[in-house]
N, C-alpha and C positions, 0 to 999 in steps of 0.2 A: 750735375746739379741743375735743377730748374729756374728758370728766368724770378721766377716767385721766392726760390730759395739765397738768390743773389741779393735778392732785395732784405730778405729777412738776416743774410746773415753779415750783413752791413751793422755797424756798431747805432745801436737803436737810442734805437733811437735804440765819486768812486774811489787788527790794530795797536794794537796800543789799545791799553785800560783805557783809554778818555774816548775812545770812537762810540758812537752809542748803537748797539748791538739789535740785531732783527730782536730780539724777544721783546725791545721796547718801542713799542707804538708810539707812545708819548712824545719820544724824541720830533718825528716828524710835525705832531701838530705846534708844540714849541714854536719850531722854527718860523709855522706858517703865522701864528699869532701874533710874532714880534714883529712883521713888516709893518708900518701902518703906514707912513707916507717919505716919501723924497725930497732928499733936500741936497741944494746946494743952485748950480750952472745948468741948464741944458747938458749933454755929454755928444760926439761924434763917436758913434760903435760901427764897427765893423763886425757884421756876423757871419761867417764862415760855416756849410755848407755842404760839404763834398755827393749826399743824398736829400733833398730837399724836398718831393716832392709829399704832399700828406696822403695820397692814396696808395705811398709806399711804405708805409713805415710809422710809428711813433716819432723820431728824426724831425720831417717834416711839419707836421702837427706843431713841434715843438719851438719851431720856428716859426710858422706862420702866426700863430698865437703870442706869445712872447713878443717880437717883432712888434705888433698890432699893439700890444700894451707899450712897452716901455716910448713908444711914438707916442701914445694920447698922454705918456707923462712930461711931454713937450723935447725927449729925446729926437736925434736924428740920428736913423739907422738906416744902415746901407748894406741890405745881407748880399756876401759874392758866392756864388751855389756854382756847381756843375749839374749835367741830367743825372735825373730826371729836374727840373729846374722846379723851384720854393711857386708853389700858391701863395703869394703874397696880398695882404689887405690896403687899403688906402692910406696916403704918407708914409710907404716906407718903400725903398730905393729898390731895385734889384739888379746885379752887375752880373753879367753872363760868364763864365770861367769856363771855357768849353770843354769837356774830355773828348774824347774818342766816341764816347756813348755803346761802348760795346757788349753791353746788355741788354741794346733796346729788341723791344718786339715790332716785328716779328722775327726777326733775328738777331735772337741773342748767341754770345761767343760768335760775332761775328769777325772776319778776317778783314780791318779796314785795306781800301782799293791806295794804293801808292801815293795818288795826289793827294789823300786824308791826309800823311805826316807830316808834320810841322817842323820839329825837334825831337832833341835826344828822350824826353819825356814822353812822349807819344808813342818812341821803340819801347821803351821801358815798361810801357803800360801794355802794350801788346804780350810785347816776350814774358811776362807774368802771368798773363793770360793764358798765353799758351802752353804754361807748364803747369798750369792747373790749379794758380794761388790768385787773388784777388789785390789786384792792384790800387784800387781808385783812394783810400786813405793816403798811401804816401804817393802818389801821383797829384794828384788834389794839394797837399802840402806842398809839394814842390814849387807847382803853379803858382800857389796863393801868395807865398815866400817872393816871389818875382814879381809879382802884381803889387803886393803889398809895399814893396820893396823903391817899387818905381811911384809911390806913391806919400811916401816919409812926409809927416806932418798932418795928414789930411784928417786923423783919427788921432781920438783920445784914449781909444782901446778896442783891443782887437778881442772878439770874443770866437770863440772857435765848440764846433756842435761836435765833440767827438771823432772831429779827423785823427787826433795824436801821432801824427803823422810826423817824419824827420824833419821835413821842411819848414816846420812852426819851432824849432830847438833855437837857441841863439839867444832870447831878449827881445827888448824893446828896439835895440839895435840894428836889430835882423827885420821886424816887421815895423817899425816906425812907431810901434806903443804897446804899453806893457800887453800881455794876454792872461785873458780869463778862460779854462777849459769846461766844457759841460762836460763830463761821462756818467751818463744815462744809468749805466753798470756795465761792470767788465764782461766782453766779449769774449773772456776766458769760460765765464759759466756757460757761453752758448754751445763752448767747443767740446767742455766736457760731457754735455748732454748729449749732442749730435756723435762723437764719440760712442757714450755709453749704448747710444740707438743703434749702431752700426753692426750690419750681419754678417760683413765676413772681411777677410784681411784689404782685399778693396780696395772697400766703400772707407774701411779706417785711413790707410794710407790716403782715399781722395779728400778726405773731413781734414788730415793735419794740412796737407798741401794747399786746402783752400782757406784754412783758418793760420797759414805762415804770417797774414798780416796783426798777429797777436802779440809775438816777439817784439814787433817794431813798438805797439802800442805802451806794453809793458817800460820798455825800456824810454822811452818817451813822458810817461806818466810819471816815474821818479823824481823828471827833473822840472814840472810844471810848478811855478812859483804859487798858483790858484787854482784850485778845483770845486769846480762844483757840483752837485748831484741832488738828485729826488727825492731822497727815503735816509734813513735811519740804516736799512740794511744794504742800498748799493754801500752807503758808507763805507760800511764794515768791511764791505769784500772788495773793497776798492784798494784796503789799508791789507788785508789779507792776500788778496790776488796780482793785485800791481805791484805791492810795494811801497803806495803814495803815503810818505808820513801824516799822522792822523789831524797835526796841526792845521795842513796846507785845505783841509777839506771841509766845507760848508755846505750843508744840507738848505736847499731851497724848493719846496713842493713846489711843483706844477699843479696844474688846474682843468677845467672842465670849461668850457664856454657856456657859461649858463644860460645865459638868456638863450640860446641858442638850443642847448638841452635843457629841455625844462617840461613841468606836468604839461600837458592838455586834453581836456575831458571828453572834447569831442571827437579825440581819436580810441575808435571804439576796439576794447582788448577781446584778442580773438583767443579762443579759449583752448587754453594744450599749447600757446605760443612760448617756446624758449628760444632767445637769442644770446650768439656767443659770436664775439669778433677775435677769428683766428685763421693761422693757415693751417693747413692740412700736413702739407711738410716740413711742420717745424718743432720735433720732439716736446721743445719746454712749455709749448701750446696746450699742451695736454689734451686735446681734442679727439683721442685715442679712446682715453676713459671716458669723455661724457658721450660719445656714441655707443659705446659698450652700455653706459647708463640708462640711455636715452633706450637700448632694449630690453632693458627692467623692468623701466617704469612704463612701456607700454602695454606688459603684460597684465597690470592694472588700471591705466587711463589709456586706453587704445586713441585718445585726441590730443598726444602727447605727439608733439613733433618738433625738428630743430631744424632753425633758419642761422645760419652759417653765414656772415660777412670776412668773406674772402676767398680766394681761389680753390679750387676743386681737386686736390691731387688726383692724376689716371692711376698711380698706382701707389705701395707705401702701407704703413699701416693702419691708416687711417679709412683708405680705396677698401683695403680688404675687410675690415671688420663692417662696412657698410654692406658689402656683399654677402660674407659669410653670416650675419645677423639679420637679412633681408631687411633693410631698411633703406633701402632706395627711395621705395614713396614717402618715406618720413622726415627726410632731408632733405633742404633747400641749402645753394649756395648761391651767394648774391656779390658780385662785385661792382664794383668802377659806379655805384650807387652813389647822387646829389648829399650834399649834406644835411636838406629837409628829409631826404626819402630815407636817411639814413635815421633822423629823429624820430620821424614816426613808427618807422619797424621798430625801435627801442621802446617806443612809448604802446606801442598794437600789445607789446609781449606779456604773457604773466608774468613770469620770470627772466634775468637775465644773469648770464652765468659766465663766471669763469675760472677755465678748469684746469690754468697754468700751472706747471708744476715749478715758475718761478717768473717772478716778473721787479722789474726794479723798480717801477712806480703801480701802474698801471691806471692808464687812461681810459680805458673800456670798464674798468670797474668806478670811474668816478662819474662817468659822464653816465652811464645808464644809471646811476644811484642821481645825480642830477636830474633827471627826466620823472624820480618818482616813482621807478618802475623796480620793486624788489629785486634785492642779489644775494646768488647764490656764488660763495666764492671759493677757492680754496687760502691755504694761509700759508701757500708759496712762496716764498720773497718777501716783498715789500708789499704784498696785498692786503695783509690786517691793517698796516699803517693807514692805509688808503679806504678798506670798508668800514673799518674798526668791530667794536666787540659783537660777537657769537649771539643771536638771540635781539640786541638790538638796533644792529643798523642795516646786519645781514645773517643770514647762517654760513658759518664756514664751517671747512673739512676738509681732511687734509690731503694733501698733493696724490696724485698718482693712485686716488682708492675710491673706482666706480662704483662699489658700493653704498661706499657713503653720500657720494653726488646721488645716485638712484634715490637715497633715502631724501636728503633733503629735497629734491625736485619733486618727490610725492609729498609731503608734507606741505611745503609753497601753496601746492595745485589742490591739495585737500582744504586749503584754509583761507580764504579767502579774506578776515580780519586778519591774517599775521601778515600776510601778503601788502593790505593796506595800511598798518605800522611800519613795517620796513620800508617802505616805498615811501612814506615822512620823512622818516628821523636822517635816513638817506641822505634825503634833499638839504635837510638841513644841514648834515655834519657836514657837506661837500659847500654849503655857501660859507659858511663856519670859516675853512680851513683850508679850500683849495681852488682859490679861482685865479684866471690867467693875472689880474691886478696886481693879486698878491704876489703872484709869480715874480713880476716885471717889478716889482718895489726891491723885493731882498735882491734880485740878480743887481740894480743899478745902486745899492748899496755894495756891493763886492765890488762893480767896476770901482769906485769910488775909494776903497780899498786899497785895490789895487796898484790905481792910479798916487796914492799917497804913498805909498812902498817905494815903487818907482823913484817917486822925488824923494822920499828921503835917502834912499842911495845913492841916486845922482849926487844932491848935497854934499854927502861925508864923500865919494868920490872926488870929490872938488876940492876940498879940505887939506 
């Protein structure tokens, strides 16, 4: 598996009649609508980590942002990350939690030299390593468990980014204040895709060995007193897939940086531009079909080309349908790209597209809908929640059918008023309903939650 695929298939960046189900959109904006502002103390958060970085992942993003708000709400946050280590913004803390780093580039799966070990934790993360399963969730927990540990009092709640790791089980007791979990969605849906992609017995056998860290997360997520998650449908399958009863879980959108992604007129749109942020080797990407699409629609708009934000598979079946379609010159991939130079290819593009065959929130369809810049999406996951409806804020189609992407990317590039309707309503329904503020209001309402569960058990414990 690829350094690219290490990072992707880290928990990204979760019923029962009362869970509210993918077919209702509505659920999510609900949720976003009801935050308006905070109240109570300042709070001491501890936000937990284990992939941090935002040029790896949703994960990161979700941290660096989040973080950034719930500080301007007069919070103090102190996130503890391992590498790749959190881009962090101004006022907020960052505590190094060192791994081994044995993914990094340019050698990844590397074999650390003898004086690296520390502790039993560091064989542990190795020897998982070596047997072809992915350690860093419950190595990361372990850590944080002992860091945390040595630190009782200092926090009013520990918020944790989808480690679910053994090391965070215990209580308040264990990490010195209640915890809140984020599960982005379950890392089950990523298995059974990468699964379903797989071409022969293997590549199956390498896909369960490296997705073993699921077992741990499953059985971890049962017993989380708080969850929280993205969308309407991580919900669902959180309550499907884990097990988490549907009470303990609280939908809270994430956001878009707006000011950040937003129109500007003077970035001149270059005409046939489609942008898509995706990897190459990562099945639920869907990046498969819209390059299969992408050689449809140039058999009638020959100025039809795609700019790819993210790494370049050599080979896979993404490599190949590039090849076997001759679309070499038609495809651009771009990485490790500033976050201006990232806005402007967003904002250069006619269209922006994506062509997931599932996503649990998605932040690439809210921030290019932020920028003004029409989408084309499918209705994978959690993605209607986040485009919304068909014809108004976007066109969608559904999962895993290049024909359909073919059709609506001609139709976009044919019309130039529907392109600049969508590219509105867009901007608006994503200030509406999903900015990092909003975010950081309902999350420090949960802490708050939380923190009140806590003591009233402590209380009758006392009793």
């Amino acid at each position: 598996m690829t350094a690219e695929a290490v990072q992707a298939a880290a928990p990204r960046p979760a019923g029962g009649s009362s869970a509210a189900a993918p077919s209702d959109p509505g659920s999510l904006e609900r949720a976003a609508i009801t935050t308006s502002q905070d109240h109570g103390r300042p709070l001491r958060i501890a936000m937990l980590t284990y992939k941090g970085n935002p040029f790896c992942g949703g994960q990161g993003v979700y941290v660096r942002h989040l973080s950034r708000e719930l500080a301007r709400l007069g919070h103090s946050v102190e996130v503890i990350g391992a590498q790749p280590y959190p881009v962090l913004d101004e006022g907020v803390r960052l505590t190094e939690l060192a791994s081994l780093d044995l993914y990094r580039q340019p050698d990844p799966f590397r074999t650390p030299k003898r004086g690296e070990y520390r502790d039993w934790i560091d064989a542990l993360e190795v020897g998982t390593m070596w047997t072809g399963g992915f350690p860093e969730p419950l190595t990361f927990s372990l850590r944080a468990r002992r860091h945390l540990a040595a630190r009782a009092g200092q926090f009013d709640v520990v918020h944790d980014n989808q480690t679910l790791g053994y090391g965070l089980l215990g209580g308040p007791g264990a990490l010195g204040a209640p915890l809140v979990t984020t599960i982005h969605h379950p890392i089950t849906v990523d298995r059974r895709l990468d699964l379903a992609a797989a071409t022969d017995w293997k590549r199956r056998a390498s896909v369960r060995r490296w997705y073993g860290f699921t077992r741990m997360q499953k059985r971890v997520a049962r017993r989380l007193p708080s969850v929280l998650t993205v969308s309407g449908s991580s919900r669902q399958e959180i309550v499907d897939d884990l097990g988490v009863r549907p009470e303990r879980i609280h939908v809270v959108p994430i956001g878009a940086d707006t000011d950040l992604f937003s129109p500007d007129a003077s970035v001149p749109e270059v005409p046939g531009r489609i942008v898509t942020t995706s990897s190459a080797d990562v099945p639920l990407k869907g990046l498969v079909h819209l390059v299969e699409a992408l050689a449809k629609v140039r058999t009638e708009n020959p100025d039809a080309h795609l700019v790819v934000v993210g790494k370049r598979a050599d080979d896979g079946p993404v490599a190949a349908a590039i090849e076997r379609l001759g679309l070499a010159g038609a495809i651009e991939f771009v990485k490790g790209i500033s976050d201006p130079e990232l806005v402007d290819l967003v904002r250069s593009a006619q269209i922006a597209c994506v062509p997931s065959l599932y996503e649990g929130f998605s932040l690439p369809a809210a921030e290019a809908m932020a920028t003004g810049t029409p989408l084309l999406a499918t209705t994978g996951g959690a993605i209607p929640e986040v485009a919304g409806p068909d014809g108004e804020t976007c066109l969608a189609v559904p999962p895993g059918d290049a024909g359909a992407l073919a059709d609506g990317l001609l139709r976009l590039l044919g019309d130039p008023e529907l392109r600049r309707r969508l590219g509105t309503a867009g901007r608006e329904r994503v200030l509406a309903r999903f900015t990092w503020r909003q975010a950081a209001l309902g999350t420090a309402e949960r802490y708050r939650e939380a923190i009140a569960l806590q003591g009233s058990r402590s209380a009758a414990a006392r009793r």
